[in-house]
C-alpha angles and dihedrals in degrees: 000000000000094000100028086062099040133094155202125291126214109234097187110243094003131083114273118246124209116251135188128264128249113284096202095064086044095046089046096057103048083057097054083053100049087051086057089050090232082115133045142196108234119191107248099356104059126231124342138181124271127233089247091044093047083054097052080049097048089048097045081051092047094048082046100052085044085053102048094040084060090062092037119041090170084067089069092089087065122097 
């Protein structure tokens, strides 16, 4: 998640090269996560989602695509 979150720094008169992002802001908030049991350890594979936490997401999907379709009425055909 390091390097998917990170950016590019400016190195004056050189070409910028990509780095990664804090770990401390991301770790943090896998672990508020975890308190809150939408995120999980598991043994070999990381961290998942948990059923509850698949279902906060699908809803949040669901009240964004409502939304959306709102200012967009041309969106609708749109599964």
């Amino acid at each position: 998640m390091r390097a998917k979150y990170g950016g590019r720094k400016s190195l004056g008169v050189r070409r910028q090269h990509t780095r990664k992002g804090g770990g401390s802001n991301i770790r943090k908030i896998l672990q508020q996560l975890e308190t809150a049991r939408l995120v999980e350890t598991t043994k070999g594979k990381g961290r998942t989602l948990t059923k509850e936490g698949r279902r906060v997401l699908d809803r949040i999907a669901v009240e964004v695509k409502e939304e959306i379709e709102k200012n967009l009425p041309e969106l609708k055909k749109y599964p």
